[in-house]
C-alpha positions as CSV (number, residue, x, y, z in Angstrom):
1,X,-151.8,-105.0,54.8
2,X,-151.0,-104.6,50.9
3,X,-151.3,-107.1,48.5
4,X,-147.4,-107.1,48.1
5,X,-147.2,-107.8,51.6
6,X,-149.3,-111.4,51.2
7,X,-147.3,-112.0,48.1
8,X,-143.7,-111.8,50.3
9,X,-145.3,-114.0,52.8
10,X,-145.9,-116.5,50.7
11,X,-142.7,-116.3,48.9
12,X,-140.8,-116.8,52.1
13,X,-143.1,-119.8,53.2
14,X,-142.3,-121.8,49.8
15,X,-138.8,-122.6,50.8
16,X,-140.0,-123.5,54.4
17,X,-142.2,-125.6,53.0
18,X,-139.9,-127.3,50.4
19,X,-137.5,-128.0,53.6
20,X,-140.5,-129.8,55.4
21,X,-140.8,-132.0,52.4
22,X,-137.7,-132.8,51.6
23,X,-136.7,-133.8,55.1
24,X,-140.1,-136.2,55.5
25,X,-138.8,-137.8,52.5
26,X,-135.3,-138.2,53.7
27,X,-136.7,-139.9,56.8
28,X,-137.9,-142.7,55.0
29,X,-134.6,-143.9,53.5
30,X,-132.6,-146.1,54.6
31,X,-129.6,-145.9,54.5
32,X,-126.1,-148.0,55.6
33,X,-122.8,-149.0,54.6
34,X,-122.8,-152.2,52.0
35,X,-120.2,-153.6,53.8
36,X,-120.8,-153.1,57.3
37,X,-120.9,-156.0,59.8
38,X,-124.6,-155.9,61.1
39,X,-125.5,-157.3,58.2
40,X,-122.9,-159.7,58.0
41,X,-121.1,-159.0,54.6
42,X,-117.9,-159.8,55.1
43,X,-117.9,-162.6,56.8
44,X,-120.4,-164.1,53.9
45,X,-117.6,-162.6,51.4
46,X,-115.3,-164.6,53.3
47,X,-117.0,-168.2,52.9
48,X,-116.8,-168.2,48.9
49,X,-114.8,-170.7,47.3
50,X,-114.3,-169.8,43.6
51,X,-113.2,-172.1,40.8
52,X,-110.0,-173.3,39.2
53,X,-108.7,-171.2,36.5
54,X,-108.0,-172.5,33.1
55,X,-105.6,-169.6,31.9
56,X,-103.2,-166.7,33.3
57,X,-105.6,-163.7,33.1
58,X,-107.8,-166.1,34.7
59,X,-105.6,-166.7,37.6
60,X,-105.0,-163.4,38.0
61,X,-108.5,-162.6,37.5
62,X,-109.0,-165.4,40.7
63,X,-106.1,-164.2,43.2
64,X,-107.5,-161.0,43.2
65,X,-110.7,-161.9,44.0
66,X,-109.7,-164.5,46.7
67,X,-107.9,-161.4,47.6
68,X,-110.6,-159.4,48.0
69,X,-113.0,-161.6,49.6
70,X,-111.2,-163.2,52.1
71,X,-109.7,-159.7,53.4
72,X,-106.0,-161.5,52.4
73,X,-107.2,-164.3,54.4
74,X,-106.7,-166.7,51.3
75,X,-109.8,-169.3,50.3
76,X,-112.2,-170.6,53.5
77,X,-111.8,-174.3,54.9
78,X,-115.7,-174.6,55.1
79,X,-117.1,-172.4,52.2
80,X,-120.5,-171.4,52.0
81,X,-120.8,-170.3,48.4
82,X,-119.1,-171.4,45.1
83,X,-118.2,-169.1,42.6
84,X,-117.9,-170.1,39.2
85,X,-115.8,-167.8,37.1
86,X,-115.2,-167.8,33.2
87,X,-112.0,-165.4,32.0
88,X,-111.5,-164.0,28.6
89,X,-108.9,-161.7,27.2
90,X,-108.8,-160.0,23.8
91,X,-106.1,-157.6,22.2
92,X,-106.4,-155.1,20.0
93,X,-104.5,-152.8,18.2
94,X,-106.2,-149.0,17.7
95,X,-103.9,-146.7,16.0
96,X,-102.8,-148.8,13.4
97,X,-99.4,-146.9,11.2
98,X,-99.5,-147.7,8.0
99,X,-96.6,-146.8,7.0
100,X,-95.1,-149.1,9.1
101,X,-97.4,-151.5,9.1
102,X,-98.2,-151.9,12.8
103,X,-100.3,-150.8,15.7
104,X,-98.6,-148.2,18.0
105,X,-101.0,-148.3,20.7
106,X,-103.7,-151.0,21.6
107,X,-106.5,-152.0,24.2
108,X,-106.7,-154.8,26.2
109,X,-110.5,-156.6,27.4
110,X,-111.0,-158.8,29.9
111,X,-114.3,-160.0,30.3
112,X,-116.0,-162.6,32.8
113,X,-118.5,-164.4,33.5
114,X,-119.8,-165.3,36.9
115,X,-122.0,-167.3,38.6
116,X,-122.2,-167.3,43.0
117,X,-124.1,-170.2,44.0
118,X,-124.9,-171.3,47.7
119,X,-123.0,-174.7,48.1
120,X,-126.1,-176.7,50.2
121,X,-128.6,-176.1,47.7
122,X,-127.2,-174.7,44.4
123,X,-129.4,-171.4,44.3
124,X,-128.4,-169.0,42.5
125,X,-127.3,-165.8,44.0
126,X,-125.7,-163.3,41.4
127,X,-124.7,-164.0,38.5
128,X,-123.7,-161.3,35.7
129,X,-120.9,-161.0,33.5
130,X,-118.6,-157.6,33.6
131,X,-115.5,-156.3,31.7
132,X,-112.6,-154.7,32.0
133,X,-110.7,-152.2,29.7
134,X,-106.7,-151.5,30.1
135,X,-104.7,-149.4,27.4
136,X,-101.3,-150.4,26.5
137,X,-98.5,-148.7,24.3
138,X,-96.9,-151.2,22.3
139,X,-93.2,-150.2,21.8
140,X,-90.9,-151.1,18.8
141,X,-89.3,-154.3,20.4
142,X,-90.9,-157.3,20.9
143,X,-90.4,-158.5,24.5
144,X,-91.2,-154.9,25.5
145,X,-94.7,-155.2,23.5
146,X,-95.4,-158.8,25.3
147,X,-94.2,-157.2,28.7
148,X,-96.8,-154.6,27.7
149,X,-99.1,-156.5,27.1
150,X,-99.2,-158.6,30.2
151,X,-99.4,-155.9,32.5
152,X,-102.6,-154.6,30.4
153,X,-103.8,-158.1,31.4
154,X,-102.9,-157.5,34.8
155,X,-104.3,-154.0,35.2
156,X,-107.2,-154.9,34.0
157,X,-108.4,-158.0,35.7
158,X,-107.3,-156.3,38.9
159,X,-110.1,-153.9,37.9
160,X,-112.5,-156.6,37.0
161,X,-112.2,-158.5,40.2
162,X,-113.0,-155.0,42.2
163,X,-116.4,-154.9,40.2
164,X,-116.8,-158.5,40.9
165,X,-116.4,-158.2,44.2
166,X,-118.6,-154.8,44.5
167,X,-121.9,-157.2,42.9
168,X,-121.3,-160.0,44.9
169,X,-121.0,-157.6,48.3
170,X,-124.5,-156.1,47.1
171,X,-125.9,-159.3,46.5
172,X,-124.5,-160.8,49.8
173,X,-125.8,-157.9,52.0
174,X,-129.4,-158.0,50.6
């Protein structure tokens, strides 16, 4: 046997041998869906109650999420966790025409602030704050840049109660 011989042996063991590893590594994840029922997550979604809003991007920042939750189920009779939920929006204008002296197309922010807490003993479960980004042209007239502006609002805290939800699942499940 030639030395080239060993050499192309060993060459064609390497990738066996990677395989090997890789697999035993796999087989020590763990792995399953965040919202399957085994571990209970969406009947725990389900049992959160989640404060009174204080302004419209607020509410719609809430019906979303009681939305979501509850699987369209609306807010629990016996709730297990209280969600307490702060809502702000911010416009702003970013191309900005001079010569006209107003903003052509803007960005719309929605940010909250959150808090899940269980109900019996006030422990905190998740708590974070996210935020939400929704561009918006804003046309010549003036009811159509309002218009525009609301369904920025809209569009966006759709969004932000979908990322909500997503931490609040993960911290449920765990």
């Amino acid at each position: 046997m030639s030395l080239s011989d060993r050499a192309g042996s060993r060459m064609r063991s390497i990738p066996m041998l990677a395989g090997v590893l890789m697999l035993t590594a796999l087989a020590g994840c763990q792995v399953r869906p965040l919202y399957s029922d085994a571990v209970g997550t969406p009947a725990a979604l389900a049992s959160i109650e989640i404060s009174d809003a204080e302004e419209r991007v607020e509410q719609e920042v809430r019906n979303a999420l009681i939305f979501l939750v509850a699987g369209g189920q609306g807010e629990p009779v016996n709730p297990q966790y209280h969600l307490a939920l702060t809502v702000t929006s911010r416009t702003m204008g970013v191309l900005y025409d001079q010569a006209r002296d107003r903003a052509g197309a803007g960005r719309i922010v929605v940010k909250a602030d959150y808090n899940l807490s269980k109900i019996g003993t006030g422990e905190t479960i998740k708590s974070g704050n996210r935020s939400a980004v929704a561009l918006v042209d804003f046309p010549v007239q003036e009811f159509a840049k309002v218009r525009a502006v609301r369904d920025g609002e809209n569009r966006a805290a759709k969004e932000l109660a979908e990322l909500i939800r997503a931490d609040i699942a993960a911290a449920l499940s765990r």
